[in-house]
C-alpha positions in Angstrom: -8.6 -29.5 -9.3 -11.2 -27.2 -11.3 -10.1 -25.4 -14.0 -12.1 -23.3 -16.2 -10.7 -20.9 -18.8 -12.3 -18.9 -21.9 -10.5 -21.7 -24.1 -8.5 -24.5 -22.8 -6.1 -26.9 -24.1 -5.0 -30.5 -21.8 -2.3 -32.2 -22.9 -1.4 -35.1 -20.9 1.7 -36.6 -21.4 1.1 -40.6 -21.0 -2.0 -40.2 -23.2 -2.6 -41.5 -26.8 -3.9 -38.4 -28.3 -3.9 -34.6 -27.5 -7.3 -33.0 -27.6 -8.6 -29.5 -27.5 -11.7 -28.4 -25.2 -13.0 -25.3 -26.7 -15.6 -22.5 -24.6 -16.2 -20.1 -27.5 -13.9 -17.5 -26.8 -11.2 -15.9 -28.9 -7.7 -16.6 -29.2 -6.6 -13.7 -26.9 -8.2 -15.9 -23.6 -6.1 -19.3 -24.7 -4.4 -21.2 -22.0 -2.4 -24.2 -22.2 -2.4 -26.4 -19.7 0.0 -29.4 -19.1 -0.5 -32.0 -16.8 2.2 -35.2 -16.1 2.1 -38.2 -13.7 6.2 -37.2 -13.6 5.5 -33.3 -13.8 3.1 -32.1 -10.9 3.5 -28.2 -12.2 0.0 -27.5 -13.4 0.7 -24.0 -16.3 -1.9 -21.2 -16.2 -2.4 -18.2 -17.8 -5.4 -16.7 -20.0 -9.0 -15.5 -19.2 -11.3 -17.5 -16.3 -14.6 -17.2 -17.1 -16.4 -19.5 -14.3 -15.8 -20.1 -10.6 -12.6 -22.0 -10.4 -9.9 -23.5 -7.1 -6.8 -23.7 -7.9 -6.1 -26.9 -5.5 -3.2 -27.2 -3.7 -3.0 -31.0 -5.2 -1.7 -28.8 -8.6 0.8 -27.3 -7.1 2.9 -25.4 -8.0 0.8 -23.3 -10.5 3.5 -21.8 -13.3 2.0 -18.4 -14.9 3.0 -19.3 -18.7 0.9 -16.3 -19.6 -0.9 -13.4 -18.0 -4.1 -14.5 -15.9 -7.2 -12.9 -15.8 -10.5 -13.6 -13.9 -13.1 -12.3 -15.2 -16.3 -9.6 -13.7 -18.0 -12.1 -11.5 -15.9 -15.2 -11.1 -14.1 -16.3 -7.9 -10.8 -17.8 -7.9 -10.0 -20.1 -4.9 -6.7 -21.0 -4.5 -6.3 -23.3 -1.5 -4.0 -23.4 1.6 -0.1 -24.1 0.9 0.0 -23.6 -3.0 2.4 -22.1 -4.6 2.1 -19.8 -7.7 5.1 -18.9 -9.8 5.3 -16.2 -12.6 7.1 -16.4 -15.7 9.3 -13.2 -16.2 6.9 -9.9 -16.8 3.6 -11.6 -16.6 1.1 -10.8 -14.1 -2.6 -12.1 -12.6 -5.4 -9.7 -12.5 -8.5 -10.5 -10.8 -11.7 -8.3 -11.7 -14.0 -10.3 -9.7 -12.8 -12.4 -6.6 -10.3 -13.8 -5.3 -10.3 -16.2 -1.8 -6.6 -16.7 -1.0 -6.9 -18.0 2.3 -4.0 -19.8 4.0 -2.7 -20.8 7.1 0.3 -20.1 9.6 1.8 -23.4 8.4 0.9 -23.3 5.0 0.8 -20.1 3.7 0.3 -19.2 -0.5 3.0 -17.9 -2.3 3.5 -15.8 -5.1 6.6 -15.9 -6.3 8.9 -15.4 -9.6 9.8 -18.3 -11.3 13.8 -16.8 -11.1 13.6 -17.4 -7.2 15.2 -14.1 -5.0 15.1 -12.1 -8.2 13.4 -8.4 -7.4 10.9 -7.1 -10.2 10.9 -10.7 -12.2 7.2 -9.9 -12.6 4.6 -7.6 -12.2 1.7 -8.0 -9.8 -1.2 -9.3 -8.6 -3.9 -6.5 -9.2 -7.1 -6.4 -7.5 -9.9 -4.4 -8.9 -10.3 -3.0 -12.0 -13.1 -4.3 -15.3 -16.1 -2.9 -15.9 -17.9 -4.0 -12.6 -15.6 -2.4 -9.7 -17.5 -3.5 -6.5 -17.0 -7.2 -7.0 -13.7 -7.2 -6.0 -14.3 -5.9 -2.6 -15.3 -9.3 -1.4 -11.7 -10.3 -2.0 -10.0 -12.0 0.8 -6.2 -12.4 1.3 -4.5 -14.0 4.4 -1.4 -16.0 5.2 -0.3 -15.0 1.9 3.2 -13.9 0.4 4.3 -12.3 -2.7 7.7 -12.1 -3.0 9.5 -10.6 -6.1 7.0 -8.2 -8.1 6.7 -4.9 -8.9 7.8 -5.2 -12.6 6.5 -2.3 -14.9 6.6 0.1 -11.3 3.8 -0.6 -9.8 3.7 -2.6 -6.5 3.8 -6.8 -6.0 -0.2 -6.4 -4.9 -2.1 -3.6 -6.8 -4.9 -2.7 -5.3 -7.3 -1.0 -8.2 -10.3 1.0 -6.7 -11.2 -1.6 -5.0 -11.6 -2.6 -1.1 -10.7 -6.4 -0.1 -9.8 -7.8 3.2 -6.2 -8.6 4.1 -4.3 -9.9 6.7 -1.1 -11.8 7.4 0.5 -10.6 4.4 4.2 -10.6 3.3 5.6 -8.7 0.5 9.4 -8.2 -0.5 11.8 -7.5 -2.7 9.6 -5.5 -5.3 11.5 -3.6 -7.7 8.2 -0.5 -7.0 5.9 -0.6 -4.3 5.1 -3.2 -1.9 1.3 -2.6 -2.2 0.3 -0.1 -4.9 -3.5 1.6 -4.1 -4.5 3.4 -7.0 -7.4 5.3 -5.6 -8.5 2.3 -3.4 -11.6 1.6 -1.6 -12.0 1.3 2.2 -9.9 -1.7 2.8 -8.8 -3.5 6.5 -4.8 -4.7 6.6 -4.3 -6.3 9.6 -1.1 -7.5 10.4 2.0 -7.4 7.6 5.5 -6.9 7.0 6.3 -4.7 3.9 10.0 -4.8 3.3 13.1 -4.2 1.5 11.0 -2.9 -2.1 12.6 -1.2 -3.8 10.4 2.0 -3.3 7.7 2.7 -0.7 6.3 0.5 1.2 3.0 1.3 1.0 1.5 4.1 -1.4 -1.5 5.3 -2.0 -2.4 7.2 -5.2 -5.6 9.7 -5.7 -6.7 10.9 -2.2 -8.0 8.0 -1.7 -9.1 7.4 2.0 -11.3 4.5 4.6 -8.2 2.5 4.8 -7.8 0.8 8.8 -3.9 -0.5 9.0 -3.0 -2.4 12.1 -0.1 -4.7 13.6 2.2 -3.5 10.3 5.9 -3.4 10.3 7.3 -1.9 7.0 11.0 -1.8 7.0 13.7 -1.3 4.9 12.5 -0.3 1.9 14.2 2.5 -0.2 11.4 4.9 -0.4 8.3 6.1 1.8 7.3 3.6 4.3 3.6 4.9 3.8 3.0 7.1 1.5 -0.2 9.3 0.4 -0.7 10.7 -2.8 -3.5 13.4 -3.1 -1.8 15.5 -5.9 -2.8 14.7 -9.5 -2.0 16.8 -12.0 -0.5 19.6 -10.2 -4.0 19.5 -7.9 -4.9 18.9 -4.7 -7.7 16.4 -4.5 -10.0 16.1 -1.4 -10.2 13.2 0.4 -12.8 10.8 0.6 -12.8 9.2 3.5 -10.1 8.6 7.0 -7.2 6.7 7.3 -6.4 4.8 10.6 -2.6 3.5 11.3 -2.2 1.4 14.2 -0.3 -0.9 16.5 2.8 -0.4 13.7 6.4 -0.1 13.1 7.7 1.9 10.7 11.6 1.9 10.5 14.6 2.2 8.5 13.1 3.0 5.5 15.0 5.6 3.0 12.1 8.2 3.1 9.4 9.4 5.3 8.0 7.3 7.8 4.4 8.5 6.7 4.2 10.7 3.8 0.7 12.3 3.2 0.3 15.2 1.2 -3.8 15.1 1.5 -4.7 18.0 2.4 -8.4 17.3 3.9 -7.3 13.9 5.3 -8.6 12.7 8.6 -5.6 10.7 9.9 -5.2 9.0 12.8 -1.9 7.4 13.9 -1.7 5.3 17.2 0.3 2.9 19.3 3.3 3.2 16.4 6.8 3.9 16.5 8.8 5.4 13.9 12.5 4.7 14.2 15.7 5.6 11.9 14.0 6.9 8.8 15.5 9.4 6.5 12.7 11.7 7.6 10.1 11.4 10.5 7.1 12.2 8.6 4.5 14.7 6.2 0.8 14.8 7.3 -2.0 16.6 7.2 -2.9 19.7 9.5 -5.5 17.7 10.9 -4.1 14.4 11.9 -4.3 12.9 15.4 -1.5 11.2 17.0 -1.8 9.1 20.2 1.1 7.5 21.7 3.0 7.7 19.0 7.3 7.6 19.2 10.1 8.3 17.1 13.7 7.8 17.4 16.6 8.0 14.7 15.7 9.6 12.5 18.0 11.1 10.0 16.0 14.3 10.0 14.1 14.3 12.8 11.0 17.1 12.1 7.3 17.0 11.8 5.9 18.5 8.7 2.4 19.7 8.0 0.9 20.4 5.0 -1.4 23.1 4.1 -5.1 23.2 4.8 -8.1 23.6 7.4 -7.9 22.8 11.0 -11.3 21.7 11.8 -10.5 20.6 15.3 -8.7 21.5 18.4 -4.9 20.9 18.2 -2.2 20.9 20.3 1.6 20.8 18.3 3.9 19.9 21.8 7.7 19.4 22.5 8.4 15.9 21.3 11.4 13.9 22.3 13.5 13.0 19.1 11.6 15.5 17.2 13.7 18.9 16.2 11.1 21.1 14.9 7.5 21.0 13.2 7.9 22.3 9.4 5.7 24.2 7.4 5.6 23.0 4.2 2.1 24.9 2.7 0.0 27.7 4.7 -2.1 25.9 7.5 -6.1 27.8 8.4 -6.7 27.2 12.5 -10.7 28.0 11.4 -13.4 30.1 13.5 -14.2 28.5 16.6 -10.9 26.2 16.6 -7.7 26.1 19.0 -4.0 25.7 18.3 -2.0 25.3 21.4 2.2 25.4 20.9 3.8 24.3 23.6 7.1 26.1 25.4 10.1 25.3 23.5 8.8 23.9 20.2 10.1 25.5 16.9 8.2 25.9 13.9 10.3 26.3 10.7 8.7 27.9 7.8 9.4 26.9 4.1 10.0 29.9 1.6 6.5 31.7 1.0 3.9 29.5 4.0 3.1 30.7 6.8 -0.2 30.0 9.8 -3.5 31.4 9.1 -5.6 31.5 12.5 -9.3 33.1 12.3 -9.7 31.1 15.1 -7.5 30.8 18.5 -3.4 30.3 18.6 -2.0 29.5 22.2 1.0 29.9 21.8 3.1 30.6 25.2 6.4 30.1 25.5 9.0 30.5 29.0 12.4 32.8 29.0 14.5 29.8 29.0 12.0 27.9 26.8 10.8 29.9 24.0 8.2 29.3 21.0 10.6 30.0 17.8 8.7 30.7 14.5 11.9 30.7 11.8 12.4 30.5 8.3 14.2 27.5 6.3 17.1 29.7 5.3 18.0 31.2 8.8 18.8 35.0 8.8 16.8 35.3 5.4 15.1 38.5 5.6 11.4 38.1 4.3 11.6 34.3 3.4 
């Protein structure tokens, strides 16, 4: 096992003496460490200033106090270890971190009051003074079960764009996985459930994010939600978001939630089934065999902005009515086809913009419906 903190203490029980080993740090980046032939916990917590594994011949590690490593250093933690956090405490990892298990022996982050939702905070990736470092995080076969203390998510993902895959995250008293305007990460196969918010959310806009094989379930919020509102102001996107291969269900929100108003979205091969509400997107996202069933209230609604590319909104099955929930611009040069039978329900004051073309034909017994949210409202 290789352990190296800003200052260290060993204390080893069946030894003569205690000794300090000091690496010229201050007091704030102290960790104590006790190691026993009779107590295999190894305790962590303070500042980690050089490449260091956490071996899985030290398990379980017990957070004592909050862990940080440090611009430029890599923490390892190995196949099958298990890390428990003291109540409120949390691990933040401004350079790497290579948590890399296996199907059979998986790492685990967990509160030391096993079961308990919120017991403590997260594991944040990102963040220091050097934010690219963290990108060449890697976490697979990994579970964090518990976090979310303070109301962010179990994993907090801070500007920053690591790999992950094979994740599991429950019973957070926030967010499952917190992005606060993250980079262009890859999650590839997870299940997101029962936190006490959304299941996923991304704050800032933020966009380049490729989702794949998810199933996010039962969790009391969103099951995806994007943020692209701060401060009462629309922020542009910078980049595309890519949800695939995915179930979304019985969560106490939206399915998807995205209020981004230049967001290039893309939603494929996924179901969405007995949410509160089927789902909020962008004018200009692109669904592909996508399904829905259940839901509670069973509309589409599309946010505000430019349509940059031909559309076409048809009748769904399990799907009442799109909503207009800001004023959508079909641009110059750009189509909107509405199929026979659909209804489009406008909020109080939207409406659809088109300096380009609307084809919107309906059928005597299947007509196109525009309506406002209060029926019969006169000038709503």
């Amino acid at each position: 096992m290789h352990l190296a903190f800003a200052t260290l203490f060993i204390t080893h029980a069946h030894a003569a003496n205690q000794w300090p080993v000091r690496a010229g740090a201050s007091q704030a980046g102290l960790l104590t460490i006790t190691s026993q032939s009779d107590q295999p916990a190894t305790n962590v917590g303070g500042v980690i200033v050089t490449d260091t594994t956490w071996a899985l011949t030290g398990s379980p590690y017990v957070v004592t106090g909050n862990v940080t490593v440090a611009d430029g250093v890599a923490l390892t933690i190995e196949p099958g270890v298990q890390v428990i956090v003291n109540q409120g405490l949390q691990l933040e990892v401004q350079g790497r971190l290579h948590a890399v298990g296996t199907p059979a022996a998986p790492i685990q982050f967990v509160g030391a009051a096993a079961g308990t939702r919120g017991y403590w905070r997260h594991l944040r990736l990102g963040g220091g003074t050097v934010l690219t470092d963290s990108d060449a995080s890697r976490l697979s076969h990994v579970v964090l079960d518990g976090g979310g203390g303070g109301g962010l998510g179990s994993l907090f993902i801070d500007r920053s764009a690591p790999t992950l895959d094979h994740l599991t995250i429950r019973r957070s008293s926030g967010d499952g996985l917190h992005g606060g305007w993250p980079g262009a990460f890859t999650l590839d196969t997870a299940i997101i459930e029962d936190n006490a918010r959304r299941g996923i959310y991304f704050d800032g806009g933020s966009g380049g994010q490729v989702m794949s094989g998810l199933t996010i379930q039962n969790n009391g919020g969103d099951g995806l939600h994007v943020n692209g509102v701060v401060g009462g102001v629309f922020q542009p996107n910078t980049g595309y978001q890519v949800l695939r291969q995915s179930t979304i269900q019985n969560n106490g929100g939206y399915g998807f939630f995205s209020n981004v108003r230049t967001d290039s979205l893309t939603i494929s091969n996924t179901s969405f089934i007995s949410n509160a509400v089927s789902a909020r997107l962008p004018v200009n996202a692109l669904l592909a065999d996508v399904h829905w069933a259940a839901d509670a209230r069973r509309e589409i609604e599309w946010e505000g902005g430019t349509l940059h590319a031909d559309r076409v909104w048809p009748v769904r099955p399990q799907i009442d009515a799109y909503r207009l929930v800001g004023i959508p611009l079909v641009s110059d040069g750009v189509s909107l086809t509405i199929e026979a039978g659909v209804q489009v329900i406008m909020n109080q004051g939207t409406g659809l913009e088109v300096q380009g073309q609307l084809n919107a034909v309906g059928t005597a017994t299947a007509p196109i419906r525009f309506v406002g949210a209060a029926a019969g409202t006169r000038g709503y």
